[in-house]
LOSE-448181 format. One record per residue: residue number from 1; residue in one letter; x, y, z of N, C-alpha, C, O, CB in turn. Coordinates in nm, 4 decimals. Glycine has a CB too. Example, Ala and Ser with C-alpha at 12.3 -4.5 7.8 and 13.67 -1.06 7.14 Angstrom:
REC   nr  rest      n_px      n_py      n_pz     ca_px     ca_py     ca_pz      c_px      c_py      c_pz      o_px      o_py      o_pz     cb_px     cb_py     cb_pz
REC    1     a    1.3190   -0.5690    0.7800    1.2300   -0.4500    0.7800    1.3200   -0.3300    0.7800    1.4236   -0.3319    0.8465    1.1308   -0.4473    0.9046
REC    2     s    1.2850   -0.2250    0.7080    1.3670   -0.1060    0.7140    1.2900    0.0030    0.7870    1.3409    0.1138    0.8039    1.4084   -0.0598    0.5725
***
This chain:
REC   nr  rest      n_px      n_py      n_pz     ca_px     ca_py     ca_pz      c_px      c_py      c_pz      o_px      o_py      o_pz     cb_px     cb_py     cb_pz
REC    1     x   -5.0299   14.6807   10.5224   -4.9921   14.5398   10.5318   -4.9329   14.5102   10.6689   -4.9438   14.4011   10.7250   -4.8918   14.5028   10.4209
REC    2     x   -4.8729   14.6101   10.7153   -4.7939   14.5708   10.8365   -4.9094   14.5373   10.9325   -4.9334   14.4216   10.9671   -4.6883   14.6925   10.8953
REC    3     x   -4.9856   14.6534   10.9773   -5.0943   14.6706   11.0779   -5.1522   14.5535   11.0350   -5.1317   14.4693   11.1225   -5.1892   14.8049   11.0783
REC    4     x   -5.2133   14.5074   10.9450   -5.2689   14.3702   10.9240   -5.1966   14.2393   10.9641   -5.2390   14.1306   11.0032   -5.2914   14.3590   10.7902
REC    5     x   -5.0868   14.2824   10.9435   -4.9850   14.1184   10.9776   -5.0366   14.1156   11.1434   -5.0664   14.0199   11.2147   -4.7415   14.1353   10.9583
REC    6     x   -5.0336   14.2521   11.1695   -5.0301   14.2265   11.3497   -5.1404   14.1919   11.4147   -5.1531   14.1121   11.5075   -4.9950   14.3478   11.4341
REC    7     x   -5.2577   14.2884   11.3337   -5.3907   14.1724   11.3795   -5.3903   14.0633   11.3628   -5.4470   13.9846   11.4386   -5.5068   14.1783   11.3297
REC    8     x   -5.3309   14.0324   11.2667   -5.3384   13.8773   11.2353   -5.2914   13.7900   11.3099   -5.3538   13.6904   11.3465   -5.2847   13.8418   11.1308
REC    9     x   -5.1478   13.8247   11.3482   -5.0697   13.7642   11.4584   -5.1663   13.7361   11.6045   -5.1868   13.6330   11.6685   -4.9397   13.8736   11.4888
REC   10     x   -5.2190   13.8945   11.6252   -5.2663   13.8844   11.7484   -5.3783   13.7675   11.7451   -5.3741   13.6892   11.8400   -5.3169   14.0232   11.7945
REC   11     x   -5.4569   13.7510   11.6674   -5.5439   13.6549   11.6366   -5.5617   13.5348   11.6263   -5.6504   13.4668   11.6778   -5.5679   13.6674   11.5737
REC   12     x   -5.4220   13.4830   11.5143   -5.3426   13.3694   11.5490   -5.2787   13.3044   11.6201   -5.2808   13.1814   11.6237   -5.2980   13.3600   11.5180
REC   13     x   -5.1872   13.4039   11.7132   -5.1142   13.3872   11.7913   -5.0289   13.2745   11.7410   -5.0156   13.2383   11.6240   -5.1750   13.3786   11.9025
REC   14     x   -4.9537   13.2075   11.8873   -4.8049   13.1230   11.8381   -4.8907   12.9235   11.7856   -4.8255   12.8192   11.7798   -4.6427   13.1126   12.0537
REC   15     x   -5.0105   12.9354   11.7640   -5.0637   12.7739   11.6825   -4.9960   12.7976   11.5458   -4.9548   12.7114   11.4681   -5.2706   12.7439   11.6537
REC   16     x   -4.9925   12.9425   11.5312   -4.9135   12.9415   11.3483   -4.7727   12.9732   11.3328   -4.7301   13.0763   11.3849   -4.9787   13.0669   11.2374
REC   17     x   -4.6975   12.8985   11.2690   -4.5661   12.9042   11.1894   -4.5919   13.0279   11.0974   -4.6817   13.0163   11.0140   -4.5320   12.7582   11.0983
REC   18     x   -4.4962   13.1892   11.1067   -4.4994   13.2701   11.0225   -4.3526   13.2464   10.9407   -4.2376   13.2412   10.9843   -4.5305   13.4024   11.0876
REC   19     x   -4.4068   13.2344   10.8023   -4.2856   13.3071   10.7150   -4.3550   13.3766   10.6308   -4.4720   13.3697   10.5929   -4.1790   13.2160   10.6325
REC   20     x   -4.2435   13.4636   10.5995   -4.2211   13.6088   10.5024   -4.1864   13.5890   10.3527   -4.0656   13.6063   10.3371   -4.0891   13.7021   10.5602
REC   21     x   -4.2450   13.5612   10.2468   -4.1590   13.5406   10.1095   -4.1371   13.7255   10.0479   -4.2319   13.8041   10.0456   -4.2774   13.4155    9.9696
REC   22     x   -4.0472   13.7489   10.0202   -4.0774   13.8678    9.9338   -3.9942   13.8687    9.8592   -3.8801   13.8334    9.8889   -4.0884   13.9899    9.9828
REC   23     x   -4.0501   13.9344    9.6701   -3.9972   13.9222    9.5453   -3.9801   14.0796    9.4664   -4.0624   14.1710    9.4611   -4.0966   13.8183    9.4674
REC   24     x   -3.8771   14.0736    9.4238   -3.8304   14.1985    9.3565   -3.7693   14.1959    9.2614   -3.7023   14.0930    9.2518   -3.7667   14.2689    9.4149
REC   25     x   -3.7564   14.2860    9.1559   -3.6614   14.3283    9.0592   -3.4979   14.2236    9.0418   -3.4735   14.1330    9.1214   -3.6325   14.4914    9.1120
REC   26     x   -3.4549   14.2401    8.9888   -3.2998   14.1130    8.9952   -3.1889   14.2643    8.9871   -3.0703   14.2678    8.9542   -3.2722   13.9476    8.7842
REC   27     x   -3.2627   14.3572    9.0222   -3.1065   14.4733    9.0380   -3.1080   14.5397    9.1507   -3.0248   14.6264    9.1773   -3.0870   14.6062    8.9245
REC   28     x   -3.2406   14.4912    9.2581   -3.2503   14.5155    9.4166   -3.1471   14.4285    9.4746   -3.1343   14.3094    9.4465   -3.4001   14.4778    9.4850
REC   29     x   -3.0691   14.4993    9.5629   -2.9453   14.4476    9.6182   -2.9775   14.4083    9.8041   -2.8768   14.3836    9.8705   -2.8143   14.5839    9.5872
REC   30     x   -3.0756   14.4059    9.8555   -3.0593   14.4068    9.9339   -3.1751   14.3035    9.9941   -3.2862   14.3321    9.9496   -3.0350   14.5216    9.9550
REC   31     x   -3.1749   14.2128   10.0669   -3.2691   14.0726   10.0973   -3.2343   14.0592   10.1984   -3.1132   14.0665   10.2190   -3.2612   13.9385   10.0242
REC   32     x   -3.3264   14.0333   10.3081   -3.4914   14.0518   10.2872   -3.5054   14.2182   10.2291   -3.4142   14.2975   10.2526   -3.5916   14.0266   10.4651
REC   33     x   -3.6135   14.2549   10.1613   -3.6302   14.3787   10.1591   -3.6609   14.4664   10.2996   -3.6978   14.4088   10.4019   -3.7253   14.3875   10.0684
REC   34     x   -3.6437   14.5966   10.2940   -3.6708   14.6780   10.4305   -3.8146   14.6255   10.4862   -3.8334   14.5695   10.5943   -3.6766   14.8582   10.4015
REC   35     x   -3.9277   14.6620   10.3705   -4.0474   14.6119   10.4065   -4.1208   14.4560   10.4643   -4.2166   14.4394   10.5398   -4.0916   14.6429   10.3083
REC   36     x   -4.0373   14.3609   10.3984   -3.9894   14.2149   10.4616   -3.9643   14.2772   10.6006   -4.0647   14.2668   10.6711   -3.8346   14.1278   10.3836
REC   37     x   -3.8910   14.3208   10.6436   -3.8167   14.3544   10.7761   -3.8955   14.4042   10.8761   -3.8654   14.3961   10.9952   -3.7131   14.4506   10.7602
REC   38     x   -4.0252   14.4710   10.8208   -4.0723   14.5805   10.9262   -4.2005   14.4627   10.9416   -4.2537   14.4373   11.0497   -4.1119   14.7809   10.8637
REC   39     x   -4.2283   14.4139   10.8436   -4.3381   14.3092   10.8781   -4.2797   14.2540   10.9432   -4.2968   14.2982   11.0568   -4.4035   14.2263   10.7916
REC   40     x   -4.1985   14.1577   10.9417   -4.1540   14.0655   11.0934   -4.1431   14.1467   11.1701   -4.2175   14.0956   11.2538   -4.0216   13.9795   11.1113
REC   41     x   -4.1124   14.2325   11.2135   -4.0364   14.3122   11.3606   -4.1995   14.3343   11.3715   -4.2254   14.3120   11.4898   -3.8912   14.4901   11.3527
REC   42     x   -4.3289   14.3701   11.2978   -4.4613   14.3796   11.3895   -4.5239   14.3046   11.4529   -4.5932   14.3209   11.5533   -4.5463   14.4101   11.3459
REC   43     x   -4.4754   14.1306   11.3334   -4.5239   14.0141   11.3905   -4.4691   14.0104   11.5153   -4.5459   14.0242   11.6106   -4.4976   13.8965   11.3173
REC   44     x   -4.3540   13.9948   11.5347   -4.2095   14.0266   11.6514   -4.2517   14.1133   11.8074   -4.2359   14.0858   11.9263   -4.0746   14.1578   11.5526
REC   45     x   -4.2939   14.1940   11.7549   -4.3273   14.2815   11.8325   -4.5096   14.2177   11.9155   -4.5510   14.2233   12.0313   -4.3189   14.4320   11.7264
REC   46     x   -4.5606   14.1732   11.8103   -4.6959   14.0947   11.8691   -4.6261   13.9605   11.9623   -4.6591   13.9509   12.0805   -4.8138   14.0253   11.7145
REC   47     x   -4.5490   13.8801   11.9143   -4.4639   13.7869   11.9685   -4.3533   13.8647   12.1453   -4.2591   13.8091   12.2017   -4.3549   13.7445   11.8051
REC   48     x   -4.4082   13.9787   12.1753   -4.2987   13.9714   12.2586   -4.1691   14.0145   12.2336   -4.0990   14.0619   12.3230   -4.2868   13.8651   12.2864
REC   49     x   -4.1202   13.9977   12.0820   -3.9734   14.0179   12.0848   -3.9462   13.8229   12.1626   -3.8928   13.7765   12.2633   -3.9170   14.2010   12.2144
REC   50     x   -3.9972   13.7843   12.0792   -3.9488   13.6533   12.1744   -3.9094   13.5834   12.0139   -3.8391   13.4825   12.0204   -4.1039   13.5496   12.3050
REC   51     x   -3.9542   13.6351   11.8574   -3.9005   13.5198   11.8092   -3.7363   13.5779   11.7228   -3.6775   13.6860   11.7224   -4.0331   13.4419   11.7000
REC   52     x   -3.7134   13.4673   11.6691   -3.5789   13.4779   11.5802   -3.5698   13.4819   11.3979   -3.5816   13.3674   11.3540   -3.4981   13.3435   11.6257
REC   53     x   -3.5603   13.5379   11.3391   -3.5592   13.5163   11.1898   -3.4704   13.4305   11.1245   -3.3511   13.4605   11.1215   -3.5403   13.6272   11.1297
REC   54     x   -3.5063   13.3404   11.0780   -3.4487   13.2661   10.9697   -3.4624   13.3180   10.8411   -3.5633   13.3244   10.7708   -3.4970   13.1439   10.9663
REC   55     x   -3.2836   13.3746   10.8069   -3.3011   13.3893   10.6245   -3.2753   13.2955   10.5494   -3.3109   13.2968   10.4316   -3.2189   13.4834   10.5542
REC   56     x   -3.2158   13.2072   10.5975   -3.2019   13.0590   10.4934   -3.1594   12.9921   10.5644   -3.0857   13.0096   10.6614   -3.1150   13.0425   10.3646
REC   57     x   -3.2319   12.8544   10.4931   -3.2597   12.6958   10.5700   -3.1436   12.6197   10.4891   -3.1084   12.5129   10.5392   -3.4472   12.6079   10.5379
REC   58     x   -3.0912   12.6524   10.3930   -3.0371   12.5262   10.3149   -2.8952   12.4698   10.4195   -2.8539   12.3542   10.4100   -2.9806   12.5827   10.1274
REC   59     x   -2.8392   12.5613   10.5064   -2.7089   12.4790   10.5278   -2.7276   12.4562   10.6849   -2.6372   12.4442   10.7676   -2.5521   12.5661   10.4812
REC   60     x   -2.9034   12.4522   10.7135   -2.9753   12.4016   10.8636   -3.0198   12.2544   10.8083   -3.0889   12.2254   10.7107   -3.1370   12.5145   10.9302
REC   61     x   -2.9450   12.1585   10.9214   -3.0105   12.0435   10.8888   -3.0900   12.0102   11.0120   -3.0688   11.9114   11.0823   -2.9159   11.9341   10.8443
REC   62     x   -3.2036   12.1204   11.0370   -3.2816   12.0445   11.1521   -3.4159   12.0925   11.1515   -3.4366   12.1679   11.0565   -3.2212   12.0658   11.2991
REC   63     x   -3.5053   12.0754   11.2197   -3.6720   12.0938   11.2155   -3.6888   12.2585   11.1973   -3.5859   12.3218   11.2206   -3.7596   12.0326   11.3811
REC   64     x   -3.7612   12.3061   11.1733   -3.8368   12.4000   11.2290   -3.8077   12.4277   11.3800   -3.7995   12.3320   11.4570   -3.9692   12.3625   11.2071
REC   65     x   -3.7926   12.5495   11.4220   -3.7869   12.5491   11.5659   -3.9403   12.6883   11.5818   -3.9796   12.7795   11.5091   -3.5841   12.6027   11.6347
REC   66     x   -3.9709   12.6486   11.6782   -4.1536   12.7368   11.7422   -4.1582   12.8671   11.6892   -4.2189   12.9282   11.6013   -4.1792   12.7745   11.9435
REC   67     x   -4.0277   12.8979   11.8183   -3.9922   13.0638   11.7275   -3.8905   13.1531   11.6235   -3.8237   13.2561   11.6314   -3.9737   13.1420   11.8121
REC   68     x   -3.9133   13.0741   11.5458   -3.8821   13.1303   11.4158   -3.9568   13.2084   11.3718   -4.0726   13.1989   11.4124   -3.8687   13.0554   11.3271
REC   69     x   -3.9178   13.3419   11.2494   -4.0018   13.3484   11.1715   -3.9076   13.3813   11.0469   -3.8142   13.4611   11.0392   -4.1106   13.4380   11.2144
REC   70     x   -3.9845   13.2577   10.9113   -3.8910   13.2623   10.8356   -3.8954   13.3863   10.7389   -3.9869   13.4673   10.7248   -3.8877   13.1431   10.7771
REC   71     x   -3.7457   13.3792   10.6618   -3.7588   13.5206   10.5738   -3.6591   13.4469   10.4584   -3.5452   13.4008   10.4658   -3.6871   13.7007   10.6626
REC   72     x   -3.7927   13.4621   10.3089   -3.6909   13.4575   10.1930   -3.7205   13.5554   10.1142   -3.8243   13.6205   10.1264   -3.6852   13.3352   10.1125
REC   73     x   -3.6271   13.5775   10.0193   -3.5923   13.6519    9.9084   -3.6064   13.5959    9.7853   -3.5920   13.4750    9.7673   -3.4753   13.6903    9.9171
REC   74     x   -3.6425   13.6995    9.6693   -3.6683   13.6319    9.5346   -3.6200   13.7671    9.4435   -3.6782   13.8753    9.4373   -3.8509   13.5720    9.5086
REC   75     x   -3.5259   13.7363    9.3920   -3.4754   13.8501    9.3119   -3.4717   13.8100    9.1479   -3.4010   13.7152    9.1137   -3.3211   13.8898    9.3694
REC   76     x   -3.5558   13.8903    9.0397   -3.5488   13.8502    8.9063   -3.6323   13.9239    8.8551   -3.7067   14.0046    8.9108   -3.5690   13.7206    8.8748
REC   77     x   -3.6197   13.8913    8.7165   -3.7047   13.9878    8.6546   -3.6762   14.1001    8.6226   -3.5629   14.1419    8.5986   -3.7910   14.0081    8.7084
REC   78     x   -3.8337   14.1929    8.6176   -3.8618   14.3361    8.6615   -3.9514   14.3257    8.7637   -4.0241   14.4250    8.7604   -3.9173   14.4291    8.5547
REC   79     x   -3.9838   14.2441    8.8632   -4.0699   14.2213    8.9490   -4.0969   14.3666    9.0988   -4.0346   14.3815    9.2039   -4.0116   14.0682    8.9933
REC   80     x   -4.1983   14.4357    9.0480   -4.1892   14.5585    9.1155   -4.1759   14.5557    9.2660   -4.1102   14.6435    9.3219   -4.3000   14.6325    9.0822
REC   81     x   -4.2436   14.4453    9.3444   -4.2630   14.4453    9.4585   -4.4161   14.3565    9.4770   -4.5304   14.3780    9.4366   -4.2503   14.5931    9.5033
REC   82     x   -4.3397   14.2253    9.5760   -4.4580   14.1456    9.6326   -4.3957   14.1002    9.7608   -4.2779   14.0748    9.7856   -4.5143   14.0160    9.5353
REC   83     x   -4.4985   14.0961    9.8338   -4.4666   14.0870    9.9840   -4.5857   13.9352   10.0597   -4.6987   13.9586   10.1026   -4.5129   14.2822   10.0629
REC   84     x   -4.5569   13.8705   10.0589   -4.6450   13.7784   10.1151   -4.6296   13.7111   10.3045   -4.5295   13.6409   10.3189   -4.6237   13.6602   10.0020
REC   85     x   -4.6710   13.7196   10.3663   -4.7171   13.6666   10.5032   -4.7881   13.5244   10.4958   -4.8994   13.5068   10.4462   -4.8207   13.7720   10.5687
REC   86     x   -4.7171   13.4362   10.5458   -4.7941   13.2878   10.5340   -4.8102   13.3009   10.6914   -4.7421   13.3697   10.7675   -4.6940   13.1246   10.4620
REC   87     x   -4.9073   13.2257   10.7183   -4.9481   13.1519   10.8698   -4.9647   13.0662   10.8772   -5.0845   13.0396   10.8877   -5.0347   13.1694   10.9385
REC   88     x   -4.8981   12.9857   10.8783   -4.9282   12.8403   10.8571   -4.9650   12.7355   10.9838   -4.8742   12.6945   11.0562   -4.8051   12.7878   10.7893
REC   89     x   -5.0309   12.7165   10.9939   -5.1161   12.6239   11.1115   -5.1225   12.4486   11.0698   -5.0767   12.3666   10.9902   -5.3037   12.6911   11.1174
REC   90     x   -5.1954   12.4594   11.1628   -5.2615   12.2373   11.2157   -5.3705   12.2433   11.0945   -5.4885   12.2709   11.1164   -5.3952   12.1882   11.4546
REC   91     x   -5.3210   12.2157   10.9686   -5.3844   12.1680   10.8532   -5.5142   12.3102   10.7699   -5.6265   12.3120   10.7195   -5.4690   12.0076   10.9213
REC   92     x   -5.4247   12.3879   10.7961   -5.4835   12.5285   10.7575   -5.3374   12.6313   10.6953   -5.2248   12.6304   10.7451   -5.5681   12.6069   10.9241
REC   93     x   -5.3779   12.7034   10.5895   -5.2423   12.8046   10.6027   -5.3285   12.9610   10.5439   -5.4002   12.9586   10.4439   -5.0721   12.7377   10.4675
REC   94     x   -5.3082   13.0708   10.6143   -5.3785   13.1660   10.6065   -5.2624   13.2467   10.4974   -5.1491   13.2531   10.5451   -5.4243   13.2265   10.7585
REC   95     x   -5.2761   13.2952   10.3868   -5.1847   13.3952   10.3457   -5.2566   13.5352   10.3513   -5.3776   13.5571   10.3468   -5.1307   13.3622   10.2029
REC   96     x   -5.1349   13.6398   10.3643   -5.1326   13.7852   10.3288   -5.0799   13.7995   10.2710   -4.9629   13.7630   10.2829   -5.1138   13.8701   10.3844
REC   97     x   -5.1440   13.8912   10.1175   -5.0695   13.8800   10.0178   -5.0708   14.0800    9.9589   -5.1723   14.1421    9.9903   -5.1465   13.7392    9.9061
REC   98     x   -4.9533   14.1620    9.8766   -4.9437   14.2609    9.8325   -4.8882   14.2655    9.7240   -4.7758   14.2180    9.7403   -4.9068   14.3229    9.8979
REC   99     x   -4.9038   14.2984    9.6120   -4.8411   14.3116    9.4505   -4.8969   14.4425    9.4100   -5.0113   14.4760    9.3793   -4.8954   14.1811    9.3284
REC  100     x   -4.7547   14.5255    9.4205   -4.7287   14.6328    9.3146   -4.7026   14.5481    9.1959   -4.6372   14.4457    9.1762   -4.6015   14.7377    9.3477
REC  101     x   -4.7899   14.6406    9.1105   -4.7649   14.6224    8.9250   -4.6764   14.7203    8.8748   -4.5700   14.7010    8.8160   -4.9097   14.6474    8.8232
REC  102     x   -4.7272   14.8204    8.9019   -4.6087   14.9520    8.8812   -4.5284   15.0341    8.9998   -4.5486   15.0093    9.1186   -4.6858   15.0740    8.8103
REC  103     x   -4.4643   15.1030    8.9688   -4.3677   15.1402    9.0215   -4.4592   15.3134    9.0668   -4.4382   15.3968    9.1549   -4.2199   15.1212    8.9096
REC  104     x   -4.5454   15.3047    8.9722   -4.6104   15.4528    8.9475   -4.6979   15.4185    9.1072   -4.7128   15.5139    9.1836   -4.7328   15.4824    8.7585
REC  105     x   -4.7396   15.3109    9.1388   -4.8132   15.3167    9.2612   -4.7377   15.4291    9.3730   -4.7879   15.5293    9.4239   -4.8193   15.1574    9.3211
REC  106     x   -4.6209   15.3814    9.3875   -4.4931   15.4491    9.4785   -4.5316   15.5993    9.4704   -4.5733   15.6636    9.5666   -4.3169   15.4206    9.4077
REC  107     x   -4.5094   15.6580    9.3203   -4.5083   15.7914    9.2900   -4.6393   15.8338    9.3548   -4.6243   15.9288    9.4317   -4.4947   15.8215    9.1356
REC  108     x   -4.7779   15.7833    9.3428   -4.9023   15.7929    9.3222   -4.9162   15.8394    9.5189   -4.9556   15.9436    9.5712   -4.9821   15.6290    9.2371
REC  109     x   -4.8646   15.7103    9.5812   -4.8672   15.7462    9.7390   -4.8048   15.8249    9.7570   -4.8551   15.8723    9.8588   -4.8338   15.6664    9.8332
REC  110     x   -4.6816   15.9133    9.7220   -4.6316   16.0016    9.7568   -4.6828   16.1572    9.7022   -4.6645   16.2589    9.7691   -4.5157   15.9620    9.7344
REC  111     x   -4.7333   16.1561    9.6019   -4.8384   16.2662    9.5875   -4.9407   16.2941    9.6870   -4.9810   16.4035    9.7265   -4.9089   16.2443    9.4770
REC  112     x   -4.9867   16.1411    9.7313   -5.1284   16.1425    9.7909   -5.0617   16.2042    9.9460   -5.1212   16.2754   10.0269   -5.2249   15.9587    9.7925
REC  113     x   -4.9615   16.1665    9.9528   -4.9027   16.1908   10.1132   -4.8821   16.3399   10.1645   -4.9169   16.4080   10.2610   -4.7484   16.1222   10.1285
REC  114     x   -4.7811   16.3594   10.0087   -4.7711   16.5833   10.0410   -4.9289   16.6430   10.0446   -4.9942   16.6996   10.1323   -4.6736   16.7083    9.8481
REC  115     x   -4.9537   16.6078    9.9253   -5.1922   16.6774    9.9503   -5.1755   16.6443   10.0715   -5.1530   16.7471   10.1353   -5.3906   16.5639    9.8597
REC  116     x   -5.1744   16.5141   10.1662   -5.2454   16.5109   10.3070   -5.1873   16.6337   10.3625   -5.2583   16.7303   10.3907   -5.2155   16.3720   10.4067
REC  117     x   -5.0260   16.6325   10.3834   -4.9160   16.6998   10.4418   -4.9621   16.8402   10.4244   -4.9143   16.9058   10.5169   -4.7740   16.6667   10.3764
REC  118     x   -5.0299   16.9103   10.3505   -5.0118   17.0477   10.3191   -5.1248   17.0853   10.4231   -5.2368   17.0403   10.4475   -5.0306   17.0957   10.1505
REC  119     x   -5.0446   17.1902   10.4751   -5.1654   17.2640   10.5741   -5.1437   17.2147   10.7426   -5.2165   17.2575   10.8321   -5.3467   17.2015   10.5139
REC  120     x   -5.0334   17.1201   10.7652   -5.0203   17.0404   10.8662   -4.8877   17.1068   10.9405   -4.7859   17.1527   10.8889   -5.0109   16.8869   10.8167
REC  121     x   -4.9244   17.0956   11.0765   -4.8200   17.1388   11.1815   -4.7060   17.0273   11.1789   -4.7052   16.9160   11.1262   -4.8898   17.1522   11.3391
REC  122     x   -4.5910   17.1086   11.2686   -4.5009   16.9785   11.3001   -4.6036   16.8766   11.3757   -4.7123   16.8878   11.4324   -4.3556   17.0183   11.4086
REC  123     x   -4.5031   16.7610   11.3438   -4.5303   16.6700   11.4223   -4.4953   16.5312   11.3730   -4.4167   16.5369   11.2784   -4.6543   16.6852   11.4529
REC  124     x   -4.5334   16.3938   11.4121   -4.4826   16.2814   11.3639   -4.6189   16.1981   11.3282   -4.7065   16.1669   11.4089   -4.3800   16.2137   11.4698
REC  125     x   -4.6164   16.1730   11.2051   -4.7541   16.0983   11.0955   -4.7266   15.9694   11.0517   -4.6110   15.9457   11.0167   -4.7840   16.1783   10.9415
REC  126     x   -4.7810   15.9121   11.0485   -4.7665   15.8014   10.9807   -4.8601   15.7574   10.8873   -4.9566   15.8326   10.8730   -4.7505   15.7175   11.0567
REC  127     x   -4.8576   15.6421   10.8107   -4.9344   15.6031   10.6896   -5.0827   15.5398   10.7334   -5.1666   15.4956   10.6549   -4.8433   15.4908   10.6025
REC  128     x   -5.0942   15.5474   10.8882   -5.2104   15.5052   10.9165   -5.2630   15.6172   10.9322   -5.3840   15.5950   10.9349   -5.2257   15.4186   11.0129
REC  129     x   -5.2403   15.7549   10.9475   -5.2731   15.8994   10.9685   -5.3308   15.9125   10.8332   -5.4390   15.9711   10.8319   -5.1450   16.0073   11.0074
REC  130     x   -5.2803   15.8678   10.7051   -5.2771   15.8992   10.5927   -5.4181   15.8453   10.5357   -5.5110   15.8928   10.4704   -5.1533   15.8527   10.5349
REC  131     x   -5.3943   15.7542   10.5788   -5.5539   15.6318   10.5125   -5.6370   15.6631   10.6592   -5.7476   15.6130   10.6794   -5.5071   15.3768   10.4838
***
C-alpha cells in the first residue's frame, strides 16, 4: 500500500488534495495508526518533505491549505484494520483502499516472511524483497 500511495502521488502530483482515513478496533490506543503514518511520510517524501499533517479540523476555522495532508482516525468495534488514501482532485477523487478481515492475515504474513527469511544472510529486507 505504501509503494502504491507513492506512485500514485508521483502521478498525481500536488492537482490532488491527499487525506488518510484509517479504522480500527475501539481498544487500539493510538491515532493515526503507525501504518496511517508511514503512508503519509511516503506521500511526504514524494512531496519533498514540503507538506504538513492535519489530525483534526474541528477547532480550525479556515480553508484547506495546498499542503496539507489530512489524517483521521476511527476507533470502534472489532474493526481489524482499514487504511484508505483519498486523492482528491478538480471534480475527480481517486481512492486507495486496504481491509484486513482477520487478524489471521497478520499471522499468515509473518509465516510467509520467516519461509522467505530461512536460508538468508545478514542484511536489511524489506516487504518489497518479500513479494
Amino acid at each position: 500500500m505504501i509503494e502504491l500511495a507513492k506512485k500514485a502521488e508521483a502521478v498525481l502530483g500536488d492537482a490532488f488534495d491527499v487525506e488518510i482515513l484509517e479504522m480500527h478496533h475501539n481498544q487500539k490506543v493510538d491515532a493515526p495508526s503507525g501504518t496511517a503514518l508511514m503512508i503519509a511520510d511516503a506521500v511526504n517524501e514524494v512531496r519533498e518533505n514540503n507538506m504538513k499533517y492535519a489530525y483534526d479540523r474541528h477547532s480550525q476555522r479556515k480553508k484547506r491549505e495546498k499542503n496539507e495532508i489530512g489524517m483521521h482516525s476511527v476507533r470502534g468495534g472489532t474493526i481489524v484494520g482499514e487504511h484508505q488514501i483519498i486523492f482528491a482532485g478538480r471534480h475527480e477523487m481517486i481512492t486507495l483502499s486496504h481491509s484486513a478481515q482477520s487478524k489471521e492475515l497478520f499471522a499468515s504474513g509473518a509465516v510467509n516472511a520467516a519461509l522467505f527469511m530461512k536460508g538468508k544472510g545478514p542484511g536489511l529486507y524489506s516487504m518489497s524483497d518479500l513479494i
